[in-house]
VMD Tcl script that builds the backbone (N, CA, C; Angstrom):
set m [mol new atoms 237]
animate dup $m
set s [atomselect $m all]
$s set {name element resname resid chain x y z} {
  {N N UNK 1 A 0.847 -1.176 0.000}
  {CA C UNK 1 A 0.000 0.000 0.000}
  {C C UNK 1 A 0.887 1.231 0.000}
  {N N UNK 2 A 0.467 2.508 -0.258}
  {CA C UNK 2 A 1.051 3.374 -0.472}
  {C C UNK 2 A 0.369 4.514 0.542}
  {N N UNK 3 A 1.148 5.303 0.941}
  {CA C UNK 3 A 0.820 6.808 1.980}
  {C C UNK 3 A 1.365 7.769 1.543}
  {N N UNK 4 A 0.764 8.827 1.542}
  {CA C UNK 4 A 1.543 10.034 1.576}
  {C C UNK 4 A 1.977 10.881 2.883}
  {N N UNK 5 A 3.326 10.936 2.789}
  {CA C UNK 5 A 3.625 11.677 4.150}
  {C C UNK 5 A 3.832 13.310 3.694}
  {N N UNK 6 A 3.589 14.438 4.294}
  {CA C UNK 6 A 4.134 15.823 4.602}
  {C C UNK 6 A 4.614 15.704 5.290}
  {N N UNK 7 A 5.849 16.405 5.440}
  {CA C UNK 7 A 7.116 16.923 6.537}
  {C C UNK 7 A 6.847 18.555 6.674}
  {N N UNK 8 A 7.003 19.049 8.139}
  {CA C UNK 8 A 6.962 20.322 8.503}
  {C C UNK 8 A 7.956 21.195 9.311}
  {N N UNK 9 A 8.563 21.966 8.388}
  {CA C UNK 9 A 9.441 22.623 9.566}
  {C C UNK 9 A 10.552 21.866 9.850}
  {N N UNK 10 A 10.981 21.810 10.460}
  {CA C UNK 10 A 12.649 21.412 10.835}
  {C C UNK 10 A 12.807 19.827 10.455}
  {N N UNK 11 A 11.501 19.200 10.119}
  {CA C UNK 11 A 11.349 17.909 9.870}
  {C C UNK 11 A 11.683 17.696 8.219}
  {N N UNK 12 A 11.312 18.802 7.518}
  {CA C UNK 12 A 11.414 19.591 6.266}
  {C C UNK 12 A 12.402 19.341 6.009}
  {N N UNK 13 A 13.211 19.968 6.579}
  {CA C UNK 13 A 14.608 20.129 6.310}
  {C C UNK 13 A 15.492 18.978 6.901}
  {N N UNK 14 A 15.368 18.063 7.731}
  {CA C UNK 14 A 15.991 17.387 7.827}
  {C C UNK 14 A 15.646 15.918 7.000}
  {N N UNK 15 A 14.046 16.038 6.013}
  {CA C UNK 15 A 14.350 15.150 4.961}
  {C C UNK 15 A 14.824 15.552 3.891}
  {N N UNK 16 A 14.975 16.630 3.710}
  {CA C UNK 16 A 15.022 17.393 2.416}
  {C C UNK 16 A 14.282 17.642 1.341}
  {N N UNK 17 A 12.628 17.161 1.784}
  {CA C UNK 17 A 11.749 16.814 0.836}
  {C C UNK 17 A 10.574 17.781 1.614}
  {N N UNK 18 A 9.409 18.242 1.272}
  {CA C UNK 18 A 8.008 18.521 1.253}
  {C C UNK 18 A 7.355 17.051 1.783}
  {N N UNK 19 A 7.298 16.289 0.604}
  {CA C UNK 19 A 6.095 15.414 1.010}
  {C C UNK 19 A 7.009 14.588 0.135}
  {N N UNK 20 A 6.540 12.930 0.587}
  {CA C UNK 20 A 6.882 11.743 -0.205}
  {C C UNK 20 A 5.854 10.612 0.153}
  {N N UNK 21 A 5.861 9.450 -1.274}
  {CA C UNK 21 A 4.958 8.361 -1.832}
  {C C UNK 21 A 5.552 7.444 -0.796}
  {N N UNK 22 A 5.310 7.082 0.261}
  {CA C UNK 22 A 5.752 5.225 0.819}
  {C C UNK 22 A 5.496 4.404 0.706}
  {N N UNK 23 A 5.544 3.411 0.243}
  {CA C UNK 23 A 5.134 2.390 -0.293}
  {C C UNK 23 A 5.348 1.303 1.427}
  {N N UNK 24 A 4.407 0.459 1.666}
  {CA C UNK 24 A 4.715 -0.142 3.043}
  {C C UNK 24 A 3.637 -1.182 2.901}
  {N N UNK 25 A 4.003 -2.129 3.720}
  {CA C UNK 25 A 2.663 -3.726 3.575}
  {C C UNK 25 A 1.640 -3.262 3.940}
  {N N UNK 26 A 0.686 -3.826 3.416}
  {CA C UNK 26 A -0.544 -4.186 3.954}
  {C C UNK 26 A -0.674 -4.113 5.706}
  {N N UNK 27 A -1.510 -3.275 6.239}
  {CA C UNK 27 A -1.776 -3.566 7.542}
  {C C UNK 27 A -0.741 -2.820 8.604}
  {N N UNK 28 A 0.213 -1.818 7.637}
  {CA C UNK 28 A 1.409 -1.532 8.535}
  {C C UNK 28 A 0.971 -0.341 10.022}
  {N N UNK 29 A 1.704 -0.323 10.461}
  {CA C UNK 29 A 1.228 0.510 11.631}
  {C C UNK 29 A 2.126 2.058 11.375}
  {N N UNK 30 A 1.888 2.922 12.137}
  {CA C UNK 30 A 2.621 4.644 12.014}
  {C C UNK 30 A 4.308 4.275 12.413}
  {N N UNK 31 A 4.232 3.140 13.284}
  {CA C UNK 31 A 5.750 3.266 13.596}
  {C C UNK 31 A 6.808 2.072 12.942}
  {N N UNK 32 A 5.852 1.753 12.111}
  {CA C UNK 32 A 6.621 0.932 11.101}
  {C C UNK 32 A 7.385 1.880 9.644}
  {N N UNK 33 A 6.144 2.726 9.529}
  {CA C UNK 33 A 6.280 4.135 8.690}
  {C C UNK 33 A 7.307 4.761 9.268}
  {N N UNK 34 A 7.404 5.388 10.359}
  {CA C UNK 34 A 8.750 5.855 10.893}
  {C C UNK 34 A 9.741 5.626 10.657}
  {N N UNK 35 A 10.280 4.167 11.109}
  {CA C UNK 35 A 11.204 3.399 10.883}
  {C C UNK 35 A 11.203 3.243 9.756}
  {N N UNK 36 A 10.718 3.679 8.426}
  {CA C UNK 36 A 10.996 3.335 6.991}
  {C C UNK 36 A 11.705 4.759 6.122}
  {N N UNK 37 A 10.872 6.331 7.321}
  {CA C UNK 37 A 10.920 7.113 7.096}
  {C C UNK 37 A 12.753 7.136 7.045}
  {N N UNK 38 A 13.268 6.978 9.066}
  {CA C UNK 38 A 14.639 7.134 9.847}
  {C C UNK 38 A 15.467 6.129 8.741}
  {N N UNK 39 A 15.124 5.616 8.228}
  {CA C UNK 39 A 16.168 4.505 7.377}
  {C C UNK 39 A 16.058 5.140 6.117}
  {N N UNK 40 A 15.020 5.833 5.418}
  {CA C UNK 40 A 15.260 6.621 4.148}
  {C C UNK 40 A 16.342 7.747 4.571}
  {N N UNK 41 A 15.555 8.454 5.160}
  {CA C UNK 41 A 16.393 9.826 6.136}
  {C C UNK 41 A 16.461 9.649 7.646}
  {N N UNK 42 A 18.343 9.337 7.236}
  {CA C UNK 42 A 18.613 9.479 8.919}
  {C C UNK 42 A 18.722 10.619 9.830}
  {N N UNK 43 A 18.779 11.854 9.499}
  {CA C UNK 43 A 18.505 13.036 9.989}
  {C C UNK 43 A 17.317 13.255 10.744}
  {N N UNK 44 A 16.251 12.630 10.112}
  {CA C UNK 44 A 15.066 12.358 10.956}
  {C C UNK 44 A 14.901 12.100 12.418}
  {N N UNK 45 A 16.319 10.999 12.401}
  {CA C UNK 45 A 16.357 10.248 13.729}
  {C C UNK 45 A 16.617 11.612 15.076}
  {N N UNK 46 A 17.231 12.638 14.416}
  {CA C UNK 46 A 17.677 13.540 15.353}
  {C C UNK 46 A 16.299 14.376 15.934}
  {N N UNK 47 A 15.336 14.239 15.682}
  {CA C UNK 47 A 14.111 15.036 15.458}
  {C C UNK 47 A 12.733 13.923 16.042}
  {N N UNK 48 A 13.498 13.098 16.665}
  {CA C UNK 48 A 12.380 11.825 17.181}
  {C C UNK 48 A 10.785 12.512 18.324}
  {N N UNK 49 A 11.098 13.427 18.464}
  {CA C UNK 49 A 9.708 13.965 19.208}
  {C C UNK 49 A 9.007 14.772 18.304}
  {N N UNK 50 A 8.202 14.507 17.651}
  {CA C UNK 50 A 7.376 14.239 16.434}
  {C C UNK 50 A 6.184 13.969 16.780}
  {N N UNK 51 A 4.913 15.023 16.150}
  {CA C UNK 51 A 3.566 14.905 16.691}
  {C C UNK 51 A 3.511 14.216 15.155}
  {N N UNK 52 A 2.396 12.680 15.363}
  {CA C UNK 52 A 1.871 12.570 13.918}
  {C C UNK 52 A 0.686 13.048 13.980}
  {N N UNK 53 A -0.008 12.843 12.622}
  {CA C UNK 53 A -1.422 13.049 12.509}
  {C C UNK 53 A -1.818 11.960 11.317}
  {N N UNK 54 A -2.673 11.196 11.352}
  {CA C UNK 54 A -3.106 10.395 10.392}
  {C C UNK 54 A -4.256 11.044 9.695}
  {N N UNK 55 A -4.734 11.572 8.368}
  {CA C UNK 55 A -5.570 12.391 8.052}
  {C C UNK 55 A -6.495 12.983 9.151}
  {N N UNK 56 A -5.430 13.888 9.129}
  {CA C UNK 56 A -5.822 14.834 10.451}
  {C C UNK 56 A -5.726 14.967 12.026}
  {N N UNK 57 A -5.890 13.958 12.282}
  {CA C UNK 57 A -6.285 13.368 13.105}
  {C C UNK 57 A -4.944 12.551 14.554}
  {N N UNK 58 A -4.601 13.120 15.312}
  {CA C UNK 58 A -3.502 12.607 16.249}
  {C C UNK 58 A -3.290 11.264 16.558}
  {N N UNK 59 A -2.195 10.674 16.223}
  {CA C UNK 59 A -2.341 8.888 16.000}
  {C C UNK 59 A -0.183 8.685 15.594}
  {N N UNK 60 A -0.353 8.007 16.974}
  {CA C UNK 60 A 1.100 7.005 16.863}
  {C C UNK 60 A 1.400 5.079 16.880}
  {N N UNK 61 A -0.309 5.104 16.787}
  {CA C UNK 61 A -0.354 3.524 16.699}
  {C C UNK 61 A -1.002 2.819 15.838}
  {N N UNK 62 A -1.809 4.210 15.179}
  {CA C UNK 62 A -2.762 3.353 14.277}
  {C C UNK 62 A -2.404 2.765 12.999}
  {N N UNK 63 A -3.226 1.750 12.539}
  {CA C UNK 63 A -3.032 1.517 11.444}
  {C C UNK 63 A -3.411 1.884 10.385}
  {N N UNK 64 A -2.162 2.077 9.258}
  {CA C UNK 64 A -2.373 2.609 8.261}
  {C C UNK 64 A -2.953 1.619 7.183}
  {N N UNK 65 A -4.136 2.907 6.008}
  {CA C UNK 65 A -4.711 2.103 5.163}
  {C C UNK 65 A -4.214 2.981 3.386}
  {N N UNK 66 A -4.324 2.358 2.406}
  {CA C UNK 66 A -4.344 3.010 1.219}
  {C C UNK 66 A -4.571 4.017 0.930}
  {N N UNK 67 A -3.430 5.229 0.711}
  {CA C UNK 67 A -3.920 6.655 0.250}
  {C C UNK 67 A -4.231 7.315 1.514}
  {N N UNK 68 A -3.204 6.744 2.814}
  {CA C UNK 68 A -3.545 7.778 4.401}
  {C C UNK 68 A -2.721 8.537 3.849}
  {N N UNK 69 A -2.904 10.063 4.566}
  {CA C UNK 69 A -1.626 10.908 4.711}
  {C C UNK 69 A -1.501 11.342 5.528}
  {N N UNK 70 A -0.325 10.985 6.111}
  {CA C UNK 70 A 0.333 11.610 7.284}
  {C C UNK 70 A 1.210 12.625 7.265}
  {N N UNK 71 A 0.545 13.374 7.975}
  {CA C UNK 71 A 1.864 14.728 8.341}
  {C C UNK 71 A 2.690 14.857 9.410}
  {N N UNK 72 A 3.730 14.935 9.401}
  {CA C UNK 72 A 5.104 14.994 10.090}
  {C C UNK 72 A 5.156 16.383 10.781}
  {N N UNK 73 A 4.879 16.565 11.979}
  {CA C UNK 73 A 4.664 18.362 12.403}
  {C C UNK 73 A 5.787 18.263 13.773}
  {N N UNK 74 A 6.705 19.150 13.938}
  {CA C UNK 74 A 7.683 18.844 15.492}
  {C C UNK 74 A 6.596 19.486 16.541}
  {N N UNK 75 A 6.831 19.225 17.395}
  {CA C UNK 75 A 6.277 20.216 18.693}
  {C C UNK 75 A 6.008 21.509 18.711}
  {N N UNK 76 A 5.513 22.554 19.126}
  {CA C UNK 76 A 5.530 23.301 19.323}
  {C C UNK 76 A 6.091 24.133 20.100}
  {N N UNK 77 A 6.521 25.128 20.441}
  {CA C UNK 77 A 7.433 25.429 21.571}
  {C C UNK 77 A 7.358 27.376 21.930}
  {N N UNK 78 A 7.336 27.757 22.733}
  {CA C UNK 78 A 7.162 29.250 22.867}
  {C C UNK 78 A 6.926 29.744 24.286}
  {N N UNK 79 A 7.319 31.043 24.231}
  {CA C UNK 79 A 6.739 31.302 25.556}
  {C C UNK 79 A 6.208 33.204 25.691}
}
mol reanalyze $m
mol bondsrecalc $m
mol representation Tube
mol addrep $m
């Protein structure tokens, strides 16, 4: 199956990409995606506190289905 991920912000830049096609099994979960992400781009790995969102929606366990997209957003931070 295939996903589309967005990267945001410092996540951006440490894939060097906007958005990319993943291709991943049947039935895979968000942190299997991760781990496919950190092994495409290891820069990623430096950036491991990472809010996901599965179309839309806040999710680090769920499972992914055909044509999800997930966006890659870091924390927020301010004061």
């Amino acid at each position: 199956m295939k996903v589309k991920v967005k990267f945001f912000s410092v996540l951006r830049d440490a894939a060097g990409v906007k958005e990319a096609l993943v291709e991943l099994r049947d039935g895979a979960k968000v942190s299997e995606l991760l781990e496919e992400l950190y092994f495409r781009w290891p820069k990623l790995r430096d950036e491991r506190d990472v809010i996901v969102l599965v179309n839309g929606k806040p999710s680090s366990s769920l499972e992914l289905k055909e044509g999800d997209e997930v966006a890659l957003i870091p924390p927020v931070s301010g004061g």
